[in-house]
C-alpha positions as CSV (number, residue, x, y, z in Angstrom):
1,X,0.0,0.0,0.0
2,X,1.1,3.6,-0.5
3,X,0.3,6.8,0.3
4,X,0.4,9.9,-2.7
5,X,-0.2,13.3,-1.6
6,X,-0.8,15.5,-4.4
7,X,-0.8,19.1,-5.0
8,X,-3.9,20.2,-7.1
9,X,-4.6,23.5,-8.1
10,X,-8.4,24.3,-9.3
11,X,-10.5,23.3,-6.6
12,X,-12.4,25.8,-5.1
13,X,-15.5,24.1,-3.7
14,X,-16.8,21.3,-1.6
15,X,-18.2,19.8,-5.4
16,X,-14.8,19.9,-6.7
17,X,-13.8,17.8,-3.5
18,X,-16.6,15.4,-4.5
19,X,-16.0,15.2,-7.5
20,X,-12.1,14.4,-7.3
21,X,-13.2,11.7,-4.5
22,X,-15.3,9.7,-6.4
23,X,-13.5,9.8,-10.1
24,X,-10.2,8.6,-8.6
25,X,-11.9,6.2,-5.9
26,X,-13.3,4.5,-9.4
27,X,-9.6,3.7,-10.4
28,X,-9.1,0.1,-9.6
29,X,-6.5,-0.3,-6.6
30,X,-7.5,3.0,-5.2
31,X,-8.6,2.0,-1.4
32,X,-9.1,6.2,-0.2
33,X,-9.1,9.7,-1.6
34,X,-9.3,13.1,0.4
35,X,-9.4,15.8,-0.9
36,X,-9.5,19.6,0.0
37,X,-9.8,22.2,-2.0
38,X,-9.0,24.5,1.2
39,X,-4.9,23.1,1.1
40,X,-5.1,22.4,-2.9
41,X,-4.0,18.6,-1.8
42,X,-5.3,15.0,-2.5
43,X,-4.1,12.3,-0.7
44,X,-4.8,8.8,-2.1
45,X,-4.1,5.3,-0.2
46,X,-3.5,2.8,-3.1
47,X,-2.5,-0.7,-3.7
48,X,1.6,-0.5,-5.3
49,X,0.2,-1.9,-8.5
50,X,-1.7,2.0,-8.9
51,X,0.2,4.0,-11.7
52,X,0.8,7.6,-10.0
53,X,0.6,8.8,-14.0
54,X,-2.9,7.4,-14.3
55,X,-4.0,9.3,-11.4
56,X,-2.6,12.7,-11.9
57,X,-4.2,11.9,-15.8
58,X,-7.4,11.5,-14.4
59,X,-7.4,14.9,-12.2
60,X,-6.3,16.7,-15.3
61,X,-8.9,15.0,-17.5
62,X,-11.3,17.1,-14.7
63,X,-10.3,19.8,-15.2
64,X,-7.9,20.4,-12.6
65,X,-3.8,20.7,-12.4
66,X,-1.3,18.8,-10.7
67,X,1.5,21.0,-9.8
């Protein structure tokens, strides 16, 4: 298991937090997301078979940047 803590700039709302939460907790291996638009962070618990790439693809695929 591993832990990624991700900077993500975009997020300004509690539907942006939702949003983020539920796209990446569709990835498969993905056990938790967090996120807060308040710190611009997301931290996601995966399995180490998750591809960090994939991830920050899907938050830019939202709409949002991973800086």
């Amino acid at each position: 298991m591993k832990e990624l803590k991700l900077k993500v700039r975009g997020m300004h709302c509690h539907s942006c937090e939702m949003l983020v939460t539920d796209e990446l907790g569709e990835i498969n291996g993905v056990k938790s997301v967090k996120a807060s638009h308040k710190d611009g962070l997301v931290i996601i618990q995966a399995d180490d078979s998750v591809d960090e790439s994939r991830i920050k693809a899907k938050i830019a695929q939202l709409g949002y940047e991973v800086v």
